[in-house]
N, C-alpha and C positions, 0 to 999 in steps of 0.2 A: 768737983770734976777737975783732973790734973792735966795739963796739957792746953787750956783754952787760954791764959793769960800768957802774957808776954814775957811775965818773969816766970813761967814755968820752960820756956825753951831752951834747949840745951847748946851751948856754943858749939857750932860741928863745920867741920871742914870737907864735908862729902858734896859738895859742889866743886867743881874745877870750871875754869876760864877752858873756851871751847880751843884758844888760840890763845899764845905768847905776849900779845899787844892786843888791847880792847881797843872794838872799833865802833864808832857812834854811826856808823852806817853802813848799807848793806852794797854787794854789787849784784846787778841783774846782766846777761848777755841774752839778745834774741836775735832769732835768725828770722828772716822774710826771704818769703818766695817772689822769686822776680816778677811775677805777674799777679803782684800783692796791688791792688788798688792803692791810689794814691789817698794818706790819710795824713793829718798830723801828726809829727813825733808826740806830742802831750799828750792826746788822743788818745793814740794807740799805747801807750804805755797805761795811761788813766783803766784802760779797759783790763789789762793783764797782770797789773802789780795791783797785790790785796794791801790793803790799811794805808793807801797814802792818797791825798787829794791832788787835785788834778793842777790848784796853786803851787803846790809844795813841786810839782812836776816840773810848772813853770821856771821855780827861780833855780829850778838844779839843773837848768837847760840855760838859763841867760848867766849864773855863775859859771857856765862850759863843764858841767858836770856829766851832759849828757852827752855821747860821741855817738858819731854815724863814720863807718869806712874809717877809724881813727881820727874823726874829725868835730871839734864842738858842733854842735848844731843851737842854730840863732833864736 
């Protein structure tokens, strides 16, 4: 069977970088409706961003990763 081992792959350049600079992480913007009940930023993000835990939310908010009105939130 040709094609199953490793050394049967063909060196190929038909991948491209999406963007100029690789970046080890993503950005998210959400908007809230002002008469959004009051929840946690970790929370509410935990609930709407797929594949990340609700820790990882934590230290990208005490590193000032995470802004509110352009402001870190605590």
């Amino acid at each position: 069977m040709t094609g199953k081992y490793p050394e049967d792959i063909e060196d190929s350049n038909d991948i491209e970088p999406i963007s100029e600079t690789a970046e080890l992480y993503e950005h998210f913007r959400a908007t809230v409706d002002k008469g959004q009940t009051q929840i946690r930023v970790d929370k509410y993000l935990f609930e709407r961003i797929v594949n990340v835990s609700r820790n990882r939310i934590q230290k990208a908010s005490e590193a000032g990763y995470i802004m509110v009105n352009g402001n870190p939130v605590k």
